[in-house]
C-alpha positions as MATLAB code, in Angstrom:
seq = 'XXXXXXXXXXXXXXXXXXXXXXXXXXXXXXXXXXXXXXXXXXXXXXXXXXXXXXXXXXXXXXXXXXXXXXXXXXXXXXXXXXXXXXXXXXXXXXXXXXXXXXXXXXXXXXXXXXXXXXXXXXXXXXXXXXXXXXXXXXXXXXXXXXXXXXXXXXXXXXXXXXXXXXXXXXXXXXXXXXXXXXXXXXXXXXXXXXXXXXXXXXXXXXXXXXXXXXXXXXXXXXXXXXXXXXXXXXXXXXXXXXXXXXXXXXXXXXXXXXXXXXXXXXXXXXXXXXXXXXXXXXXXXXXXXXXXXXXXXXXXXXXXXXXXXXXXXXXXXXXXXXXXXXXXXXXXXX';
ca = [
     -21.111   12.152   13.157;
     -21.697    8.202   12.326;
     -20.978    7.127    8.861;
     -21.974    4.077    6.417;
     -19.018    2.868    5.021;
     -18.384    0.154    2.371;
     -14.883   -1.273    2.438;
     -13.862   -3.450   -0.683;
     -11.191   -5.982    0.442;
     -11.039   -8.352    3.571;
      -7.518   -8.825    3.605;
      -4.907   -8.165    6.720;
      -5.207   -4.327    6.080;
      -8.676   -4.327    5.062;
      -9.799   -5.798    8.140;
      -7.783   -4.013   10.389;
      -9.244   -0.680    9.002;
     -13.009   -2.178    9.403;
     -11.941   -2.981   13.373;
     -10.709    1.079   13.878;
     -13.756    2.161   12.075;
     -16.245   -0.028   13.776;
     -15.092    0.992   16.892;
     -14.816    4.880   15.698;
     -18.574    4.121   15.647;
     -19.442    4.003   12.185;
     -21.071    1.060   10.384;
     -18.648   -0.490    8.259;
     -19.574   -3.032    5.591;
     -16.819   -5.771    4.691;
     -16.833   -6.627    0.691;
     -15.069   -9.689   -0.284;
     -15.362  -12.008   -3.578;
     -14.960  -15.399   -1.509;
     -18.359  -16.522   -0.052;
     -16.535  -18.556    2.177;
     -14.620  -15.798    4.020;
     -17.708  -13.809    3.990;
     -19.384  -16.656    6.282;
     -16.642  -17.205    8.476;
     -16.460  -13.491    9.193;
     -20.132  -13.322    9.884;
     -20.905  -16.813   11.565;
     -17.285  -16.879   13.389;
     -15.893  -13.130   13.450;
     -12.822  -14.187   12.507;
     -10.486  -13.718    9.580;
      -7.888  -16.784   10.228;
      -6.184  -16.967    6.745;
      -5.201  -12.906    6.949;
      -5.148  -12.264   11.424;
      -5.022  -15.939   12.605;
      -5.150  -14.166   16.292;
      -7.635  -11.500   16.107;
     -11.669  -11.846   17.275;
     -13.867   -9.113   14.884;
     -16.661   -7.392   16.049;
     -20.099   -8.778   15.820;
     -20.703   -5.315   14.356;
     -18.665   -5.847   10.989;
     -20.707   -7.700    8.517;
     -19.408   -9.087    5.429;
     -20.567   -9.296    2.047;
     -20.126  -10.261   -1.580;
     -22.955   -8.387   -2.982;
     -21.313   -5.270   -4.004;
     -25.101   -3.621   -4.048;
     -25.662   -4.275   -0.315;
     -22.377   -2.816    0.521;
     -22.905    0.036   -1.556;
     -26.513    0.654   -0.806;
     -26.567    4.608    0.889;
     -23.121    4.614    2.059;
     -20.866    8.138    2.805;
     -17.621    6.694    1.565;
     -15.929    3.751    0.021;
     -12.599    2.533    0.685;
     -10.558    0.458   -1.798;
      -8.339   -1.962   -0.082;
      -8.181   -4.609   -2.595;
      -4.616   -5.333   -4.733;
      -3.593   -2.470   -7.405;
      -4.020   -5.339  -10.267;
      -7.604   -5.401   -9.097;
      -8.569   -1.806   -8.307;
      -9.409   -0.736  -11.657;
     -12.022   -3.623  -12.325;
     -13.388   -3.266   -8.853;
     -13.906    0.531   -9.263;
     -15.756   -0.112  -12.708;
     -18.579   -2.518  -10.357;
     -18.368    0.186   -7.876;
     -19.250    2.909  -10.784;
     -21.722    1.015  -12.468;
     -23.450   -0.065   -8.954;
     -22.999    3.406   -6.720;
     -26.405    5.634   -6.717;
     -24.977    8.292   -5.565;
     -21.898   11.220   -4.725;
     -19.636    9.669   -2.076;
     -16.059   10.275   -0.425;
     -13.460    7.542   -2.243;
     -10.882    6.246   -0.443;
      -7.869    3.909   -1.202;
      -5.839    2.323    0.944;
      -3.629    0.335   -1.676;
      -0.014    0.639   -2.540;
       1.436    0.270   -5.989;
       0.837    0.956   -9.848;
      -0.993    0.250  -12.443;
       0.884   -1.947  -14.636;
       1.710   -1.338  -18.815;
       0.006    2.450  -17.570;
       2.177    2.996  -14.695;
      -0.623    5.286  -13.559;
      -1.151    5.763   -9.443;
      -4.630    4.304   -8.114;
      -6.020    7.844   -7.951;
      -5.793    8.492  -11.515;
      -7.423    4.966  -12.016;
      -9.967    5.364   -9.436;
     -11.061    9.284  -11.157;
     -11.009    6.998  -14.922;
     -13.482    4.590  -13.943;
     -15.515    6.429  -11.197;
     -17.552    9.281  -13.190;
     -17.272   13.320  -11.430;
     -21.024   12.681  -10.203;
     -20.366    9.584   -8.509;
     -17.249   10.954   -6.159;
     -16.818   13.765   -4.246;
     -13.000   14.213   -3.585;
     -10.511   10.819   -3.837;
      -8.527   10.546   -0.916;
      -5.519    8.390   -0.288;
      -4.849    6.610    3.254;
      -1.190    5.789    3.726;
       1.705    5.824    5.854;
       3.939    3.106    8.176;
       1.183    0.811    9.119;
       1.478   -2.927    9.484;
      -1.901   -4.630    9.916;
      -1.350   -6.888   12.313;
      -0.266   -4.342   15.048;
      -3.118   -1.881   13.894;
      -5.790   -5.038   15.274;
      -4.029   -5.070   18.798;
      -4.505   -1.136   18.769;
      -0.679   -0.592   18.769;
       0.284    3.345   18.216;
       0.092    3.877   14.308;
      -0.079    7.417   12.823;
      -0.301    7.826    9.022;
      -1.922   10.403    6.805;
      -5.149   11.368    4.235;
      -3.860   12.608    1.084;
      -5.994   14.648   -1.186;
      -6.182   17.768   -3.410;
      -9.269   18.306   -1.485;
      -8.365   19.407    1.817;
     -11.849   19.369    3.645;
     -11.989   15.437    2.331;
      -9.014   14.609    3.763;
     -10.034   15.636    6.932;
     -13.328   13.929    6.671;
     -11.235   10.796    6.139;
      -8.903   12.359    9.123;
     -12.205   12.215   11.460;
     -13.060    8.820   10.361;
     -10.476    7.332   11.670;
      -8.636    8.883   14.097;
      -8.746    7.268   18.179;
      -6.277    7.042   21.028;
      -3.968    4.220   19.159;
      -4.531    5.508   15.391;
      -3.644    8.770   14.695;
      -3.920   10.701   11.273;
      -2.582   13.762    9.637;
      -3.746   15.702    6.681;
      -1.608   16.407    3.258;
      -2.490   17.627    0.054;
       0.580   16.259   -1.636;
      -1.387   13.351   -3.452;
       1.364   12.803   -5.816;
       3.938   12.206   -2.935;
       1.992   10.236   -0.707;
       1.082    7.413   -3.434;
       4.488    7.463   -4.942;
       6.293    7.477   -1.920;
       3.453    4.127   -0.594;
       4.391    2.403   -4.137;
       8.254    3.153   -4.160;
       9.249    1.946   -0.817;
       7.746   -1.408   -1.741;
      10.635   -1.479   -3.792;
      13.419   -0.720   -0.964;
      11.638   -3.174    0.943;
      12.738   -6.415   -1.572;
      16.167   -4.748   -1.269;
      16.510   -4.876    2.553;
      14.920   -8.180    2.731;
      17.715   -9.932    0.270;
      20.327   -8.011    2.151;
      19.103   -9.594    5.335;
      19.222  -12.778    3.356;
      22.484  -12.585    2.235;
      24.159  -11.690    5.589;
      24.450   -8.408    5.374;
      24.190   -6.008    8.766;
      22.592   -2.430    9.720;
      25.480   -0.750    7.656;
      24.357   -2.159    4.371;
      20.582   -1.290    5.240;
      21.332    1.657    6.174;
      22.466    2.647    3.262;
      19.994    1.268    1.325;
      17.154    3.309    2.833;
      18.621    6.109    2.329;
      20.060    5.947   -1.198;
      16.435    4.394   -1.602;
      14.757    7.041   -0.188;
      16.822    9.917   -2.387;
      15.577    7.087   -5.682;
      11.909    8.056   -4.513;
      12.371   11.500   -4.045;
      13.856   11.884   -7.310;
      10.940    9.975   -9.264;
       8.332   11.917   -7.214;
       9.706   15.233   -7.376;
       9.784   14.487  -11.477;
       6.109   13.583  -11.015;
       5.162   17.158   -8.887;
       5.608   15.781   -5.765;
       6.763   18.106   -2.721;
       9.940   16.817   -1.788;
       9.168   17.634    1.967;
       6.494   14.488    1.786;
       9.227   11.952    1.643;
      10.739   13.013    4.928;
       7.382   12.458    6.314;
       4.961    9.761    7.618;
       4.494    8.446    4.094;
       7.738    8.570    2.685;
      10.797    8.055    5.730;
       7.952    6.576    7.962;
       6.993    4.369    5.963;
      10.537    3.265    4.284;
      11.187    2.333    8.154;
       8.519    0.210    8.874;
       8.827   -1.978    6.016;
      12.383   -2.236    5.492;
      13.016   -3.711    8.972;
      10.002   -5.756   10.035;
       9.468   -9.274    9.401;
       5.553   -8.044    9.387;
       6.233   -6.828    5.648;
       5.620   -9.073    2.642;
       7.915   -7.489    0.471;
      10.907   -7.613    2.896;
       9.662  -11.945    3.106;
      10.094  -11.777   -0.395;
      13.399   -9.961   -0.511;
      14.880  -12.506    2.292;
      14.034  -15.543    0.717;
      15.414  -14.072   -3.079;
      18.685  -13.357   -0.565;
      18.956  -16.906    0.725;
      19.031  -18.187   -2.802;
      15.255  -18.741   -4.146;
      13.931  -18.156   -7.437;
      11.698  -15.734   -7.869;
       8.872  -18.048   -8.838;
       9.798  -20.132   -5.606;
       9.552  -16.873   -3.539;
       6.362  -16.727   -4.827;
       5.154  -19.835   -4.069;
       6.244  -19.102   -0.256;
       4.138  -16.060   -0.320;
       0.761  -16.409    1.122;
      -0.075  -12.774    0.843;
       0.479  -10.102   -2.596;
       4.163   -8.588   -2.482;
       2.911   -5.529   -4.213;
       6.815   -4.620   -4.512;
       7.303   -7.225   -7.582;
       5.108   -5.769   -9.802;
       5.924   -2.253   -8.503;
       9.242   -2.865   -9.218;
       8.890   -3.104  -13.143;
       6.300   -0.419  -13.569;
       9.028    1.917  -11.764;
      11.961    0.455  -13.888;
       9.615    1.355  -16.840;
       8.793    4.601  -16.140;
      12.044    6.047  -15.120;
      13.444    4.995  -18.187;
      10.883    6.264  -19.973;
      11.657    9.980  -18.480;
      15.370    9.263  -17.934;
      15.336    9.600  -13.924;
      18.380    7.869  -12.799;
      17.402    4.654  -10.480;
      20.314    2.537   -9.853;
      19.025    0.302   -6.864;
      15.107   -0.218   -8.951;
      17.412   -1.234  -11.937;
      19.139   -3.620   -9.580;
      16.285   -5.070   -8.449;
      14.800   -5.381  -11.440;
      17.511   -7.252  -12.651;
      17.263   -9.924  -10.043;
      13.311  -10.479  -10.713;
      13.017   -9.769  -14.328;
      16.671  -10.871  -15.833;
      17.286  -13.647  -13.397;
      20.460  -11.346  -11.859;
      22.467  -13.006   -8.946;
      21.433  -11.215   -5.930;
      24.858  -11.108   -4.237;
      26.047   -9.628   -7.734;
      23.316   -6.945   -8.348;
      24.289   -5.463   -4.758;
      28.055   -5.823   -5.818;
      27.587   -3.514   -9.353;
      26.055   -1.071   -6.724;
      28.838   -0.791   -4.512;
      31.141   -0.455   -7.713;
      29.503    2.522   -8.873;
      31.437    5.533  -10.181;
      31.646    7.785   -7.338;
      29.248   10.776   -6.925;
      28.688   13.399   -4.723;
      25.659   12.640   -2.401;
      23.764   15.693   -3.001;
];
């Protein structure tokens, strides 16, 4: 079955999703806020600024009239930045006519609430207006879902017959998806490894090799487990596509934003001048103090968030932050 689908954000991701839809058959309509990258996708079917390479279907049209897009769709997908879901999804509940499948695609938390987008997206989208909010995630790097490289992530929702709605939607030869209900899991373990990410990056920058990152990852991953399972997460999720998976892919790959950012606060840049150098959202920044908040709020033990935090919040020498790690009383590893 061919569905209408509105898809809010024309960035790297965004349009990579829109390209595996379009060609899943359904008729996918592209909402931005910039006229001008509306026309260029339309007149040019191209989206230089976020995939420079990459030639879009005639197929995907783009709007900035959130009423067209919305206008008798099956399902909308957020794929915009977590500092902007929350106003987006008030247009979208104030425009949307009718019950539809919501879907995010985002990666962080809200910030001063430290709430996950699902919670947001159930505040400011009424019970009438969505059927079941589902959450797309896993290790997935835009630019190699647009050349149909293998990618295989996973639809997250209390609502098991969504998620495999959202399963059916997308899945083809080179993108596969699995089911979970773990909701919890998958968006903490999406938001948290944003995190780990800045951490391998600076290592790289500093020098360090595969010993040092490996270690990271996985002390990193046992910080997200312990957060998540706090939260009501099932710990088997972070040994999965969302949580290890995904901890892979953007700790190593020069693809991820937040590992840029992490290299260039390694080789010595401020954090405003990593910034600057960023032409894309590291979602990992802001991640990084909404996590720092939270576990001290609940007193979950986070040594390598509190490090990192240090270095973009307290101005914290990089090469020392990783140092009062390595000095760290010694603990059993379980």
């Amino acid at each position: 079955m061919l569905n209408k689908i509105a898809l809010l954000g024309a960035g790297s991701w965004g349009t990579s999703l829109s390209m595996v839809l379009e060609e899943n058959g359904h008729e996918v309509r592209l909402w931005s806020h910039s006229q001008e990258q509306v026309d260029e996708i339309n007149q040019f079917h191209t989206n230089k600024h976020y995939l420079p390479e990459v030639v879009l279907s005639k197929n995907i049209k783009a709007f900035t009239d959130l009423t067209e897009v919305l206008d008798s769709v099956d399902a909308v997908l957020f794929v915009v930045p977590t500092k902007a879901i929350r106003e987006v999804a008030k247009k979208v509940e104030a425009t949307l006519k009718k019950s539809v499948i919501i879907i995010h695609a985002s990666k962080g938390l809200e910030q001063e609430t430290h709430k996950r987008i699902s919670v947001v997206l159930e505040e400011e989208i009424s019970a009438d207006k969505r059927k079941a909010v589902v959450v797309l995630s896993g290790p997935s790097h835009a630019e190699e879902v647009a050349v149909k490289d293998l990618t295989t992530i996973t639809a997250a929702s209390p609502n098991l017959e969504s998620a495999t709605f959202v399963q059916q939607l997308f899945m083809n030869d080179y993108f596969r998806v699995y089911t979970n209900k773990d909701i919890i899991g998958v968006e903490l373990g999406a938001a948290l490894k944003n995190i780990i990410a800045l951490g391998a990056g600076a290592l790289h920058g500093l020098g360090y090799g595969d010993n040092a990152k490996a270690a990271l990852m996985t002390r990193g991953l046992a910080e997200i487990s312990r957060l998540g399972v706090a939260f009501g997460a099932n710990p088997l999720t972070f040994i999965g596509l969302s949580g290890v998976g995904d901890l892979i892919v953007t700790c190593t790959s020069v693809h991820s934003r937040n590992w840029q950012a992490g290299n260039f606060l390694g080789k010595g840049m401020t954090v405003k001048e990593t910034l600057a150098h960023m032409d894309m959202v590291a979602e990992g920044i802001t991640t990084t103090k909404a996590v720092y908040e939270l576990a001290k709020e609940r007193g979950i033990e986070m040594p390598i968030t509190a490090a990192i935090y240090d270095v973009l919040y307290n101005h914290a020498n990089v090469k020392e932050a990783v140092d009062s790690l390595m000095k760290r009383v010694g603990k059993s590893e379980s």
